[in-house]
C-alpha positions as a Markdown table, in Angstrom:
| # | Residue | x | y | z |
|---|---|---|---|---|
| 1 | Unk | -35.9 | -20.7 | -8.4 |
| 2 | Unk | -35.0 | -23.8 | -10.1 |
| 3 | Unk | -31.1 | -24.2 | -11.7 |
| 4 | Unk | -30.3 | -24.4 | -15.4 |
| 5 | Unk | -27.6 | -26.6 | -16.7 |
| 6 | Unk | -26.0 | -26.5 | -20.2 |
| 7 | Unk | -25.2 | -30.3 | -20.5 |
| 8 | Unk | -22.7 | -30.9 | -23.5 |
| 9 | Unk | -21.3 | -34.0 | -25.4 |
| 10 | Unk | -18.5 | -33.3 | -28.2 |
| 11 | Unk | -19.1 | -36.2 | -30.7 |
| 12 | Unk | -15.6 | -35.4 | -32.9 |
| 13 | Unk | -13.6 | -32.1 | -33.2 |
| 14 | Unk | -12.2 | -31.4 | -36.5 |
| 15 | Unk | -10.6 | -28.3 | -36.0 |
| 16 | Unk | -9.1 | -27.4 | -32.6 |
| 17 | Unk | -7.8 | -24.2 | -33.8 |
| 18 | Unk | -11.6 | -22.8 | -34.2 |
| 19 | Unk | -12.6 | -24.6 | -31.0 |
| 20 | Unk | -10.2 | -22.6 | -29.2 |
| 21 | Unk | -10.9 | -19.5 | -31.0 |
| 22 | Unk | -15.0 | -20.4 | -30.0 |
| 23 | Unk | -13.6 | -21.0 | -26.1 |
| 24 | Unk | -12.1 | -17.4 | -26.2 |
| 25 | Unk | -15.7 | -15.7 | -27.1 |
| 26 | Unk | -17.8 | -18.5 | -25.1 |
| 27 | Unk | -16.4 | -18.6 | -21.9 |
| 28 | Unk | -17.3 | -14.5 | -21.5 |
| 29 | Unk | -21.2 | -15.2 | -23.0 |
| 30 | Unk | -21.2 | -18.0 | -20.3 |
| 31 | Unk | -19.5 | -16.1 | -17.0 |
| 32 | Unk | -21.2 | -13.0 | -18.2 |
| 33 | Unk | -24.7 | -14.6 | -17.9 |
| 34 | Unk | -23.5 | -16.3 | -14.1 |
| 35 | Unk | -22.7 | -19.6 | -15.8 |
| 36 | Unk | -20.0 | -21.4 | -13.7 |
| 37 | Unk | -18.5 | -24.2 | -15.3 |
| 38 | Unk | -19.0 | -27.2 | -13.3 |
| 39 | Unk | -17.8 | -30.0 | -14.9 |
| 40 | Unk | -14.9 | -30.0 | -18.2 |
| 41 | Unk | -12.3 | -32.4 | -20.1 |
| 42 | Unk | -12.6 | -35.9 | -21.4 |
| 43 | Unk | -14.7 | -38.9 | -20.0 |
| 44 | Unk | -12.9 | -40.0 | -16.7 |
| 45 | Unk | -14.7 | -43.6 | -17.1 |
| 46 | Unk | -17.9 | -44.6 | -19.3 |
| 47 | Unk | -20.8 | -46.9 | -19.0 |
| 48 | Unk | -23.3 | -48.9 | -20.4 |
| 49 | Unk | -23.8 | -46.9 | -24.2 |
| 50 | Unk | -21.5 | -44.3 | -23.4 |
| 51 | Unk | -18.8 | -43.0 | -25.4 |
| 52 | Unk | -15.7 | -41.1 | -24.3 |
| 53 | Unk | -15.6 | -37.5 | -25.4 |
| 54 | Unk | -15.2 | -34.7 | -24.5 |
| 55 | Unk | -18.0 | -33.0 | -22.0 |
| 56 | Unk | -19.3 | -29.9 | -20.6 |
| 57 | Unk | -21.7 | -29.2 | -17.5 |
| 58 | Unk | -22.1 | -25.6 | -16.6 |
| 59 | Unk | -24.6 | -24.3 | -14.1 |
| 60 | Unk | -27.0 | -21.3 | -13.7 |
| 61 | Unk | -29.2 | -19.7 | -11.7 |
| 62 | Unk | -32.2 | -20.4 | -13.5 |
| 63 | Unk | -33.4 | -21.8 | -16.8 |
| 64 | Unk | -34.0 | -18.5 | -18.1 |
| 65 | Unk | -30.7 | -17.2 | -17.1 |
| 66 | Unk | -29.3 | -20.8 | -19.0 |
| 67 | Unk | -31.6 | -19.9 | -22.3 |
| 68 | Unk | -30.8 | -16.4 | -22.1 |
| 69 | Unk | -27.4 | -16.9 | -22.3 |
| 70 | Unk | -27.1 | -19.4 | -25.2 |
| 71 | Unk | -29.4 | -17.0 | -27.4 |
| 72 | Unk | -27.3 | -13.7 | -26.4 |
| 73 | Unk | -25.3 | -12.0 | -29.6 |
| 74 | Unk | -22.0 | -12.9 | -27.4 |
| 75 | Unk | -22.8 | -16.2 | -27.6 |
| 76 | Unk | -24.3 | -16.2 | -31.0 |
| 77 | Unk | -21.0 | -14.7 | -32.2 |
| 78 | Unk | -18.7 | -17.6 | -30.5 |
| 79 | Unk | -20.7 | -20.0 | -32.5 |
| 80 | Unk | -19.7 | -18.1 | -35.6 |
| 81 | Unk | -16.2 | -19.1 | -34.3 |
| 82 | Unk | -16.3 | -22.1 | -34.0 |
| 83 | Unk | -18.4 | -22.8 | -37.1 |
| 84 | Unk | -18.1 | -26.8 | -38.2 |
| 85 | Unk | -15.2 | -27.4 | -36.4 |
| 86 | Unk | -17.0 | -30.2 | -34.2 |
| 87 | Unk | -20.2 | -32.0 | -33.7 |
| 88 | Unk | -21.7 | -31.7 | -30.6 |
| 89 | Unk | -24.7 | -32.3 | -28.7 |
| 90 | Unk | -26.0 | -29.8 | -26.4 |
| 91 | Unk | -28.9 | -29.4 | -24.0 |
| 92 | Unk | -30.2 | -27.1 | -21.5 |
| 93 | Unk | -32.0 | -28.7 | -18.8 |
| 94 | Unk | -33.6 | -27.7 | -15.4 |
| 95 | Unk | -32.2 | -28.8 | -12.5 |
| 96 | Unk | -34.5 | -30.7 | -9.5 |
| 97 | Unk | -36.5 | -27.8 | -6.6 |
């Protein structure tokens, strides 16, 4: 079974307070769905277009298990949290066989 990775860039955060608060209720979704955060903080070094930000990379067992767990009502409910308090890009991809 192929891995899933949520891979996520924080373009600006706006309120830190609510990204906290969205931490609190996210981190459960994540670990509750066998996410294991690989990878968390700000840029070490950039290249070529990049831009330092802030940056997630969290692994799971499988795509589905990756989907599943960004669509669950625990999840849902974090992103009630943390509302517009940043802009961020996030992607699920499928790791290599």
């Amino acid at each position: 079974m192929t891995k899933g990775y949520w891979i996520t860039f924080y373009r600006s955060i706006s309120d830190p307070e609510a990204l906290a608060a969205y931490a609190k209720l996210a981190g459960p979704a994540i670990t509750g769905h066998g996410g294991r955060f690989l990878a968390r903080g700000n840029a070490a070094k950039v290249y070529e277009q990049g831009i330092a930000q802030r940056a997630t990379v969290t692994e799971f067992d499988s795509l589905e298990l990756a989907v599943a767990a960004h669509d669950s009502p625990a999840y849902q409910e974090a992103l009630k949290a943390l509302g517009n308090a940043c802009e961020r890009d996030v992607r699920i991809v499928e790791g290599l066989g």
